[in-house]
TINUGU-653671 format. One record per residue: z, x, y of N, C-alpha, C, O, CB in turn. Coordinates in steps of 0.02 Angstrom, whole numbers, plus 50000, padded with zeros to 5 digits. Glycine has a CB too. Layout:
N
ZXYZXYZXYZXYZXY ...
This chain:
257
505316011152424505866013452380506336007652369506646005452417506236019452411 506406005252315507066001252299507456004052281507436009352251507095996952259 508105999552303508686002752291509075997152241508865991352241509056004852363 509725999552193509935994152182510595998052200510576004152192509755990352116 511065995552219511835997952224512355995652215512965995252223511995999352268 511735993652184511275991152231511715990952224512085987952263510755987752248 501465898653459502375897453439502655895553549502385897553601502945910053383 503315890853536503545892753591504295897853542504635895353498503705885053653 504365905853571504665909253537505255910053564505225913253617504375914053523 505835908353547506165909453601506845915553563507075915353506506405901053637 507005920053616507695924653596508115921153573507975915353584508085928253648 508795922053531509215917053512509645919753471509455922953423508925911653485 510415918653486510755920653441511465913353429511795910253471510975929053469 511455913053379511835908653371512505910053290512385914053245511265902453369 512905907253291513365909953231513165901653182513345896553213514475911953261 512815900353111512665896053123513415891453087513445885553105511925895753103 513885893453049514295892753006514615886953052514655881953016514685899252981 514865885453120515045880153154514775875253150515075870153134515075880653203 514005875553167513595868853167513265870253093512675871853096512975867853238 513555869853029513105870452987512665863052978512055863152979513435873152927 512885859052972512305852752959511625851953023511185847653020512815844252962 511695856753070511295855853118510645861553090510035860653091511705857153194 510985866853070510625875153064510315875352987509925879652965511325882853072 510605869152948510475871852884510535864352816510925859752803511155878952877 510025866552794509975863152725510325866052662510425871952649509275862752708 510525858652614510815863952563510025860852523509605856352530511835862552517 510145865152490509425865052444509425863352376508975859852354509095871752439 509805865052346510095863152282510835862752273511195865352316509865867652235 511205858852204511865859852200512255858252257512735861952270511975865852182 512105853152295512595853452357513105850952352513495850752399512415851052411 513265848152290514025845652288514455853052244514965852052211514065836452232 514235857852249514535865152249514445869252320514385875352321514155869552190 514445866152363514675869752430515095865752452515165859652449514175871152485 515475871352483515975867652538516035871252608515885877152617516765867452507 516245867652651516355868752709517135868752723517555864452714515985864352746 517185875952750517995875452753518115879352827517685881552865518445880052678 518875879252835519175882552922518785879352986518565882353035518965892252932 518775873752975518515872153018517565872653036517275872253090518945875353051 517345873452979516815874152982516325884152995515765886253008516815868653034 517025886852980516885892953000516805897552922516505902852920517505895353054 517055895152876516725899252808516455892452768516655886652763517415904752751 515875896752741515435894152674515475896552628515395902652629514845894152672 515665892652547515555892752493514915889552446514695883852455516055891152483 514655894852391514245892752360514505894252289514795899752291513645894952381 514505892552251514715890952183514245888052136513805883852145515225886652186 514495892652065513955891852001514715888551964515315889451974513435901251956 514305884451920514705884051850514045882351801513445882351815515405877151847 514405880751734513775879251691513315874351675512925874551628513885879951648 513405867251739512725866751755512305866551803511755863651799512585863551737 512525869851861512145872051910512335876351961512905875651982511945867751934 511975880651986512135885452041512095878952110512135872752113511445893252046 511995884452157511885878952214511715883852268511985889252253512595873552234 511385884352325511085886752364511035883252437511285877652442510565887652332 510745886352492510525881752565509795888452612509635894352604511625880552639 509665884952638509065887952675509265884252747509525878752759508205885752639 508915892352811508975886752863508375881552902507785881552886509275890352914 508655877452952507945874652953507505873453005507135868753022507945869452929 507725882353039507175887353074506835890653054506995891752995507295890953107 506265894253073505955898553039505795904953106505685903553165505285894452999 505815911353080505875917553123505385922053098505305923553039506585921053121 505085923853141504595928653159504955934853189505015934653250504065925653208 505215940653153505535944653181506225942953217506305938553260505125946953215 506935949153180507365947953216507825949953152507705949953091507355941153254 508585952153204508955954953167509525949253140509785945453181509195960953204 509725948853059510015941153028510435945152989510295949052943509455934852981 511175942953023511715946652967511925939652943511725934252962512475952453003 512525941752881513205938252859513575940952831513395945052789513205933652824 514225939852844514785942652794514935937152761515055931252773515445945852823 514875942152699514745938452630515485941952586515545948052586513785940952589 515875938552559516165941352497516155937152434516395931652418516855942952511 515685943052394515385940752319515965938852276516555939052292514935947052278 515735937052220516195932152168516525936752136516235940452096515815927152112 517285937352149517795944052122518035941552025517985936751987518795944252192 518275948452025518405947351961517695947351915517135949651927518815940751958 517915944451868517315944751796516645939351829516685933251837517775939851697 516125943251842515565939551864514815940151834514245938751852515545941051931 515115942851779514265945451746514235939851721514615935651698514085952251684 513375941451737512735937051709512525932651772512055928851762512935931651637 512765932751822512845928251891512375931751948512365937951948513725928051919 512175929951974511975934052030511705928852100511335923952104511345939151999 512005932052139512015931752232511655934552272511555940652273512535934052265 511395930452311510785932252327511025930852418511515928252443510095927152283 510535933352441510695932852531509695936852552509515942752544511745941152568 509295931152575508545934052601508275930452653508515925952689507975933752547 507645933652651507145929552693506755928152653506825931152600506825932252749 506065922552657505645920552658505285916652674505555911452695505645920752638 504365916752674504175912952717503935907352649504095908952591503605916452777 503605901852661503475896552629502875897452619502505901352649503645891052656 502685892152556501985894152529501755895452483502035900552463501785897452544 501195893152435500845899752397500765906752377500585908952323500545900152409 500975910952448500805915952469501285916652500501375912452544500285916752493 501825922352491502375921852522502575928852532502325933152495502825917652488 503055930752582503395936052595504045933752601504265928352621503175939552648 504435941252572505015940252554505565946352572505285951752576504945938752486 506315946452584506735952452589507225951152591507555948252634506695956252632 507425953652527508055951052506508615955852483508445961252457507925946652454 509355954252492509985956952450509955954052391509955947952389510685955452479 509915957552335510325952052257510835956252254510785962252265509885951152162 511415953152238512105954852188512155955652126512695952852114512535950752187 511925958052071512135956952012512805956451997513245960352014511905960851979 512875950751958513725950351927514155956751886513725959751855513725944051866 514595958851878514845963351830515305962151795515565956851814514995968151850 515555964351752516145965051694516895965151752516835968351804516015974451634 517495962051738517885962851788518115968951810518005973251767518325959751780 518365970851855518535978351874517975982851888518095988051920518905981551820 517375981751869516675987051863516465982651929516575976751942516015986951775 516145987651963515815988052053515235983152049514935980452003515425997052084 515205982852104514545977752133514155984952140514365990652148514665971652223 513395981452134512955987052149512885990152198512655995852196512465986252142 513085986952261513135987352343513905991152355513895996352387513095978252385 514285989752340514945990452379515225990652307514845989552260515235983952442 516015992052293516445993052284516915989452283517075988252225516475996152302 517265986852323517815982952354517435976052346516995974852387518055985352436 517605970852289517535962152311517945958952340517955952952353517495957652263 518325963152353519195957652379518925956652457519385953652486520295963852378 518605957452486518365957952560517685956852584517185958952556518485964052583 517695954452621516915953152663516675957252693516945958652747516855948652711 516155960352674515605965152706514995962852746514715957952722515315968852654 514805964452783514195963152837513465966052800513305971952795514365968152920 513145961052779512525962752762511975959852800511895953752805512435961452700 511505965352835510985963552898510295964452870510365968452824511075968752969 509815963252874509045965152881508975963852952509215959352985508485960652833 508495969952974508285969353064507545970353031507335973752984508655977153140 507275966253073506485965553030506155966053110506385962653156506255955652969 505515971353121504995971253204504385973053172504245974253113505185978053281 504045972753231503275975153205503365981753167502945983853128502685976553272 503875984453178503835991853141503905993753096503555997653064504075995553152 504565990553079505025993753030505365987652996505235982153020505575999053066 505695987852954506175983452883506725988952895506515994752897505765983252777 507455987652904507955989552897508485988052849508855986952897508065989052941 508825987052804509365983652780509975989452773509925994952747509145979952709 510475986852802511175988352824511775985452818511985980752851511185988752873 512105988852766512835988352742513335989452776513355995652779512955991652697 513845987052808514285987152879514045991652896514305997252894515025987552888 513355989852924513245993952996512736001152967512316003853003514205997053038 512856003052904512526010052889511856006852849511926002852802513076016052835 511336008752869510656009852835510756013552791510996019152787510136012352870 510326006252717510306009052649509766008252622509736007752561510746006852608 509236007952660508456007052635508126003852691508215998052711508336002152566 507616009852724507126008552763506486007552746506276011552704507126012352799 505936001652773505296001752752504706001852810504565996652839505245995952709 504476006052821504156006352870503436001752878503046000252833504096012652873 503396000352942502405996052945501996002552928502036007552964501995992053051 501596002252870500976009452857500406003252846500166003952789501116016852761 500145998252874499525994752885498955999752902498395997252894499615989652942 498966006152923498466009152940498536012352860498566018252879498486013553013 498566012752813498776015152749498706008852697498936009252640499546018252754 498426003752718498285997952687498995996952642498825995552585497555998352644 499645997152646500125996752630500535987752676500845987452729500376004652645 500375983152636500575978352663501395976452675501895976152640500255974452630 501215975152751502125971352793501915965852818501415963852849502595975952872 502395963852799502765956252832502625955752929503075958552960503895956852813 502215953252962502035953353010501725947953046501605948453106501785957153006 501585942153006501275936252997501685930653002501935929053057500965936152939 501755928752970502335923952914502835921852935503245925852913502645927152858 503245916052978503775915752971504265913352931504145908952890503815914653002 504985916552938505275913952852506005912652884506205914852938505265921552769 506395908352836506675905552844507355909652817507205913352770506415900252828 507925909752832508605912552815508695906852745508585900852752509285911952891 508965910852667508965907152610509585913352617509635918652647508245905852548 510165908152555510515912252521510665906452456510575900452458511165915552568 510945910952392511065905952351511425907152259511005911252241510345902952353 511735906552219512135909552170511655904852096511505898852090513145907752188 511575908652066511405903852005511555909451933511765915251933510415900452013 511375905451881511615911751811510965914751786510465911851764512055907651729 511065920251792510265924351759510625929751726510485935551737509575928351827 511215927451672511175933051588510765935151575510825941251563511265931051522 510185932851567509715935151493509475941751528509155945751494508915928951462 509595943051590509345948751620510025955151682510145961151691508645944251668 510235948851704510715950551785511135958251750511135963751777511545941451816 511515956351675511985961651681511955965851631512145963251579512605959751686 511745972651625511695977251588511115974851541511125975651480512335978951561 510675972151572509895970751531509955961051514509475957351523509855976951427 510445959251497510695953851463511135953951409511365949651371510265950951445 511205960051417511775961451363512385958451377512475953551341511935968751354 512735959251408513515955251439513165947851466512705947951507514015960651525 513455940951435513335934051445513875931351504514445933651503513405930251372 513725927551542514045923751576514725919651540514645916351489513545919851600 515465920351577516015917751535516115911851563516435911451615516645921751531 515855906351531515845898851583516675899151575516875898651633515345889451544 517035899451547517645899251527518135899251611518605896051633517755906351469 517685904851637517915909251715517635905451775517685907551833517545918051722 517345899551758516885895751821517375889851842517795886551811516025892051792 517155889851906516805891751931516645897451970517125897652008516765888551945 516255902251984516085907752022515885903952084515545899052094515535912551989 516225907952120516215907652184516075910652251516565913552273516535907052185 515495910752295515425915852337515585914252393515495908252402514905918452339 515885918452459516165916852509515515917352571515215922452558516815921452514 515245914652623515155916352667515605915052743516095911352750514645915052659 515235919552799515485919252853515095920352923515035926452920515945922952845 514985919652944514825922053034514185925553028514025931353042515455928253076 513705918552993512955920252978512735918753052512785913753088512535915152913 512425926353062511905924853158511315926953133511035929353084512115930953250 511245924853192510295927653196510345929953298510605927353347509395916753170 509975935553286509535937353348508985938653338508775944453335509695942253382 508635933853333507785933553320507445927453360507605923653406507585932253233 507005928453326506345923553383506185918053328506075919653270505365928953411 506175909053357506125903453324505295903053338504965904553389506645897253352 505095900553274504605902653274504465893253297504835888653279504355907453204 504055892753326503895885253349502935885653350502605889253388504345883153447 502615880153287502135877853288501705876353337501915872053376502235874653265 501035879053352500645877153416500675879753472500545876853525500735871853434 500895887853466500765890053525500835895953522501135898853477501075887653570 500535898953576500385907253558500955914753582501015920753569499615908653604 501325908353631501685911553692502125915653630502175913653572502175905453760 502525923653664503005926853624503455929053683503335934753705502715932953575 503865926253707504215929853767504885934253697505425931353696504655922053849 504835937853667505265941953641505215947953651505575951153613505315941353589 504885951453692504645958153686505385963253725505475969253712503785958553734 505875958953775506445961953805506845961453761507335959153789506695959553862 506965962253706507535963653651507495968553600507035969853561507645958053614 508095971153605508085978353600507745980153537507305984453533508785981453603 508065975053466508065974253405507335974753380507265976553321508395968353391 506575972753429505735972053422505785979853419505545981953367505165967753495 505975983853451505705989553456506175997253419506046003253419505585989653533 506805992553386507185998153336506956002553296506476000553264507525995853293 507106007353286506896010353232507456016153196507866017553240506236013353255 507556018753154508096024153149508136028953169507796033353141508226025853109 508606031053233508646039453250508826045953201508686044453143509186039953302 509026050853205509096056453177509816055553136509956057253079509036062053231 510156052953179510666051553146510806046353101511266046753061511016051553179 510466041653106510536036253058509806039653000510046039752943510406026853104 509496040753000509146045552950509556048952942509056045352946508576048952962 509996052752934510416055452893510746053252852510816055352795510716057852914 511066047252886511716042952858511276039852785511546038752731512066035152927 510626038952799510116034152753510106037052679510256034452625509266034152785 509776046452705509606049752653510436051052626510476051752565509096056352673 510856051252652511626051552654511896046352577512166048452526511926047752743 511766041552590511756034652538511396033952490511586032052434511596029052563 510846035352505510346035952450510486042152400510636040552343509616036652484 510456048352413510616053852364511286052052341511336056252297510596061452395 511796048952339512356047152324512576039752301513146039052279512636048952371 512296036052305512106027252264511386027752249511476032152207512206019052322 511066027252249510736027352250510436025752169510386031052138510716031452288 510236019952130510136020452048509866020252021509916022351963510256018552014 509286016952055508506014252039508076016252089508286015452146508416006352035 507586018252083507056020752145506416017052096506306019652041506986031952165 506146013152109505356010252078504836016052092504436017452047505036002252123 504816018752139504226025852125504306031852112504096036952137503866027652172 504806030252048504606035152008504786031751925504996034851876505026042552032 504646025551929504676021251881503906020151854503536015751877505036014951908 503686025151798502976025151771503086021451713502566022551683502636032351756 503396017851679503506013951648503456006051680503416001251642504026016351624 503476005351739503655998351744502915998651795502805993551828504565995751778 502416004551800501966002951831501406010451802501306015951827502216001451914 501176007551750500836011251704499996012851732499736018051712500886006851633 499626008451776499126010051786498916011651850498366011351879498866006551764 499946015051876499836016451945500536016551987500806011251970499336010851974 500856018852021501286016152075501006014352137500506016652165501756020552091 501406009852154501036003652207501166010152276501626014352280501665992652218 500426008552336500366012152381500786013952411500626019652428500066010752409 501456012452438501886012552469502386019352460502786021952499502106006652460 502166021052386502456027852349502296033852378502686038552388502226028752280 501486033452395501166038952413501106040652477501076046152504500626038852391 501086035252500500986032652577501566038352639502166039152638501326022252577 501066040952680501666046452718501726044152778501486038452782501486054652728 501956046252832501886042552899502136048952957502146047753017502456034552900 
């Protein structure tokens, strides 16, 4: 279900925003980031000729990866912010937040409130895909491999976040254009962690299995809170989108557990 609103392995949690030149590459546009407070918030910034982005330069095999993020306030359509995982490659797996930009005063797809920083997490185990908006689950994906329904289980991927301009599509189809006039856009980060497992080349060992986060899954009550969010934001669901998948909806639709 989409939503829009939209080795030696070792345990590890670290905040990486202190040591960023140690934890992290900028990837593009790096003379549109800055490092500020002491090294404790990150900015990424678009104007009209380039976004700018960073990736980190670990890679994780399972594990729970927040940040508080506050998106680009005010008039931001045609822009969009991004916060994921992925692994590298040809062949890749991926899980990601996007932001679409909006008209000023009109909501983020996620939240409501831009004036403030919100906590956005994915907890990723052999089981389950979680993603969580301070703290409340807003789209669960479960492992159905016995259902030939493919998960991320393989692969390690790397923490990416990053802002660039995609009008022709990001806001209300492409209808509303980006106002370079208003740039630069600006996105805030903060107190990016990870509690996950580094994935290290050449070896088989996994001592992660004592952390709590491998074996999460949602209780009764957070299944509530889920279906709670969803019947109520909830804007886009892809399976039941027969238009955008005409000779079929992909297994995952049908798929029960």
């Amino acid at each position: 279900m989409a939503l829009i609103l939209f080795l030696v392995v070792l345990p590890w949690m670290a905040v990486f925003a202190r040591n960023f030149s140690q934890n992290f590459d900028l990837t593009w546009g790096s003379d549109r980031v800055r490092i500020l407070n002491n090294g404790e918030l990150l900015t990424l910034s678009l104007d009209k000729d380039s976004g700018s982005a960073f990736q980190s330069n670990n890679e994780y095999l399972f594990g729970k990866i927040s940040v508080q993020l506050k998106l680009v306030p005010g008039y931001s359509a045609g822009t969009v912010t991004s916060y994921y995982l992925t692994s590298q490659g040809s062949t890749w797996d991926e899980m990601d937040f996007e932001f679409l930009g909006n008209l000023s005063g009109d909501p983020y797809t996620v939240h409501t409130n831009v004036t403030d920083f919100h906590t956005y997490s994915i907890l990723w185990n052999p089981h389950v895909i979680i993603f969580y908006v301070d703290g409340t689950p807003i789209r669960e994906f479960k492992n159905l491999d016995s259902t030939k329904v493919p998960f991320p289980e393989s692969r390690a991927m790397k923490i990416h976040s990053s802002i660039w301009n995609a009008d022709d599509w990001a806001t209300k189809g492409g209808l509303i254009k980006t106002d370079w006039s208003k740039a630069p856009f600006t996105a805030s980060f903060r107190n990016i962690s990870a509690q996950a497992c580094i994935w290290a080349y050449g070896s088989g060992a996994y001592p992660c299995n004592s952390n709590s986060w491998l074996a999460k899954q949602l209780d009764a009550p957070s299944l509530e809170r889920l279906m709670w969010v969803q019947k109520h934001y909830m804007i886009y669901n892809y399976c039941i989108d027969l238009k955008r998948f005409p000779q079929g909806l992909p297994l995952e639709c049908a798929a029960t557990t």
